[in-house]
C-alpha positions as CSV (number, residue, x, y, z in Angstrom):
1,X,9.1,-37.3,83.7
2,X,8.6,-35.0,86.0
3,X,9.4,-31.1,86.2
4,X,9.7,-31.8,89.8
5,X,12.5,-34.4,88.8
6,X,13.9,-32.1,86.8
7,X,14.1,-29.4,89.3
8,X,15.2,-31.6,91.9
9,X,17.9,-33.3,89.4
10,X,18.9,-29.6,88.7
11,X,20.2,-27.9,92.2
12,X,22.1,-31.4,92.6
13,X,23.3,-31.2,88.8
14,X,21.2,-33.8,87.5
15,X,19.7,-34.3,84.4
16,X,19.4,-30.6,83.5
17,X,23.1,-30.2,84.6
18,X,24.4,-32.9,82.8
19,X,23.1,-31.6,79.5
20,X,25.1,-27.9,80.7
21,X,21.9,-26.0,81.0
22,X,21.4,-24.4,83.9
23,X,17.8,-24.1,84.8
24,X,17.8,-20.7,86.1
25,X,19.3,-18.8,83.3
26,X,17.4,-20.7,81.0
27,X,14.0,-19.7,82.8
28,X,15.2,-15.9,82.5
29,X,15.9,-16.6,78.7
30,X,12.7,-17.6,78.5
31,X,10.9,-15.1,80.2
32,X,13.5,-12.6,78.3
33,X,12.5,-14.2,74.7
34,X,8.5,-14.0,76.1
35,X,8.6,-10.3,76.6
36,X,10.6,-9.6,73.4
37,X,8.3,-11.8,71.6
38,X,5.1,-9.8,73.3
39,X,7.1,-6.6,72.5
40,X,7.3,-7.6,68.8
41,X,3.8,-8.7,69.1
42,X,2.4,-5.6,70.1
43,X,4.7,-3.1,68.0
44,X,7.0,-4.9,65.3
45,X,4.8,-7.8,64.0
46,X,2.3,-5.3,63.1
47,X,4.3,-2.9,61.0
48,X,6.1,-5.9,59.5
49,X,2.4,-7.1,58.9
50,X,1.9,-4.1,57.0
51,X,5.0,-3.5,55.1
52,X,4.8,-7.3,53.8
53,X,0.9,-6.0,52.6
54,X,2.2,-3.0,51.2
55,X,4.6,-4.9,49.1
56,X,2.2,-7.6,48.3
57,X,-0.7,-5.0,47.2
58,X,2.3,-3.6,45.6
59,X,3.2,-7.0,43.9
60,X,-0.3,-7.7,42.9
61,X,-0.9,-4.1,41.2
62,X,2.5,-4.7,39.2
63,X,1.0,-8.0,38.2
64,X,-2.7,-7.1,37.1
65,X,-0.4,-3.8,35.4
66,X,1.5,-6.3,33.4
67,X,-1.6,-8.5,32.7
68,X,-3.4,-5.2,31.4
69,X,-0.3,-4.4,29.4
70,X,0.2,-7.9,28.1
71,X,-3.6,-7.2,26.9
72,X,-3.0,-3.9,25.8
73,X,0.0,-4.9,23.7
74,X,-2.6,-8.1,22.3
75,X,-4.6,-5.7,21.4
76,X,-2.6,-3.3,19.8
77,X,-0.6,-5.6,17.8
78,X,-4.3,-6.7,16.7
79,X,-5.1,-3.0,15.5
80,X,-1.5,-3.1,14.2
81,X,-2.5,-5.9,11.5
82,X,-6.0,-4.4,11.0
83,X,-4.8,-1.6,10.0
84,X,-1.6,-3.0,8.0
85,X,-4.4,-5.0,6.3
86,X,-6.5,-1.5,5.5
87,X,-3.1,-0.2,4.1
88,X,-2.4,-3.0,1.7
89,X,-6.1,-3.1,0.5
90,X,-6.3,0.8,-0.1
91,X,-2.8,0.4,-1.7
92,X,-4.1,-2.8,-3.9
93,X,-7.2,-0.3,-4.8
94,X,-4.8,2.7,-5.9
95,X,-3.2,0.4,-7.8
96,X,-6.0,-1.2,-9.7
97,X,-7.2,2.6,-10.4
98,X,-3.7,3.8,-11.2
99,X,-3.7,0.7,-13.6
100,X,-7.6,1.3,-14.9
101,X,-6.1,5.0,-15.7
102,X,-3.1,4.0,-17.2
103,X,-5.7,1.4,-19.5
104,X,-7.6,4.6,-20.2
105,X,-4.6,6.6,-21.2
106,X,-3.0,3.8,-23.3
107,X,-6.6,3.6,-25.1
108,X,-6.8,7.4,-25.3
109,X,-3.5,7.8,-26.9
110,X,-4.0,5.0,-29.3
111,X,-7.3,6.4,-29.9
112,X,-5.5,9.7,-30.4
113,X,-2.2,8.2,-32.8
114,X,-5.3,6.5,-34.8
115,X,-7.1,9.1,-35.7
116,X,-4.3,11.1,-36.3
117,X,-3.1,8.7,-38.8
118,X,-6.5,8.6,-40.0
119,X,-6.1,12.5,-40.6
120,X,-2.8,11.8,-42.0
121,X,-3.8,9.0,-44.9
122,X,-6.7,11.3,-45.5
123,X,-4.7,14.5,-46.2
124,X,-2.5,12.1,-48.6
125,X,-5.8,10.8,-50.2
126,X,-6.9,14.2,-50.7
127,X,-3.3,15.2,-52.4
128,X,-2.7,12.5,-54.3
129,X,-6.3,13.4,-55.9
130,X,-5.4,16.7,-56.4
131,X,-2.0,15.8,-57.9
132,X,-4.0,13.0,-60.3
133,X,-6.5,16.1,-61.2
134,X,-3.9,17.9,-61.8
135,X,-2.1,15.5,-64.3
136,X,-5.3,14.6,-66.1
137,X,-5.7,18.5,-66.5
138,X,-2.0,18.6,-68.1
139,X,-2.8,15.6,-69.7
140,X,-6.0,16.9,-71.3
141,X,-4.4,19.7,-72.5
142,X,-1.6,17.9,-73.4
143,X,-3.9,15.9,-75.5
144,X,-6.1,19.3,-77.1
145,X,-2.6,20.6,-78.0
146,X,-1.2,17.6,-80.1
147,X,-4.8,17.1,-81.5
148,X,-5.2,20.6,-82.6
149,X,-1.7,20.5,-84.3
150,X,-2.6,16.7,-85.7
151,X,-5.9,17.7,-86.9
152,X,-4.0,20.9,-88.4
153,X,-1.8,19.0,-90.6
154,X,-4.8,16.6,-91.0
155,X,-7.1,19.3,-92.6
156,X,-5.1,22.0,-93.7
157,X,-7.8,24.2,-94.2
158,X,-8.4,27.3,-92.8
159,X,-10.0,27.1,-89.5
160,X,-8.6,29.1,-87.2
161,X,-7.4,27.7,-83.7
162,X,-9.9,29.0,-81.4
163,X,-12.7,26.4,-82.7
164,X,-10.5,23.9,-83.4
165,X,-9.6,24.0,-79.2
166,X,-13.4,24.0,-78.6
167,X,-14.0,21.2,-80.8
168,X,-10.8,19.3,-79.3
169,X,-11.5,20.0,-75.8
170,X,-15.4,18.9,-76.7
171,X,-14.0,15.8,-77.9
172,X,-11.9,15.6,-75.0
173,X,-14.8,15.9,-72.5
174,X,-17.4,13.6,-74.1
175,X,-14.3,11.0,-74.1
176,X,-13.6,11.8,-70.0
177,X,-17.4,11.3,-69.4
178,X,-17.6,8.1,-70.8
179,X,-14.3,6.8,-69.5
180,X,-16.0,7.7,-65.8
């Protein structure tokens, strides 16, 4: 096929006319869509050419920002549990000190309570012998009394009281030294 035969077939109606297109207005069409596209060529494919790589150099910063913030959030959330782990150790060591202090205290006050009852049991000690020294003393003289009136009646002779409390209280000792 010719474009000869079709531009014969076309001034008689053929084969162009019998698909309804007429040859002329579809060669100004074309020379009409030609300069448009040229027109875009020169002026509007560029600035479309250059908006569509703004927006993609926009595109790709968004997505190498979210890539950097993806990583920056990694890494944070890293830190994040570093230093949650620093936390609990330092609060696991404040409580092992708190509790070594409180061990120290504890001992310290029992420490403190033992000694005191030491004190205590020794202050008792201390007045039970002086109430003991105190009731051999009233004993002893307890005793030189009812010997000096015993020995009185005993004797019944004429020695007067003053020796016979010496020789009593004599007695009396020489008896409390060997007893000790």
């Amino acid at each position: 096929m010719n474009i000869s035969f079709f531009l014969a077939d076309a001034g008689s109606g053929g084969l162009l006319g019998g698909l309804g297109i007429n040859l002329w207005s579809f060669i100004a069409q074309l020379v009409s869509f030609g300069i448009v596209f040229w027109i875009l060529a020169k002026v509007g494919f560029p600035i479309i050419q250059r908006t569509l790589e703004q927006r993609r150099t926009i595109i790709q910063t968004g997505i190498e920002n979210a890539e950097q913030a993806k990583n920056d959030l990694a890494e944070a959330t890293k830190r994040a549990e570093q230093i949650q782990l620093e936390a609990r150790r330092q609060a696991q060591d404040i409580i092992a000190q708190a509790q070594k202090i409180a061990e120290k205290e504890a001992l310290r006050i029992q420490e403190e309570a033992q000694a005191r009852a030491a004190q205590i049991e020794e202050q008792q000690v201390a007045r039970i012998q002086q109430e003991a020294a105190r009731a051999r003393a009233e004993l002893s003289r307890l005793v030189v009394n009812l010997s000096v009136t015993a020995a009185g009646q005993v004797i019944s002779r004429s020695v007067d009281t003053k020796d016979n409390r010496r020789l009593v209280e004599e007695f009396v000792n020489a008896s409390e030294a060997k007893v000790q």
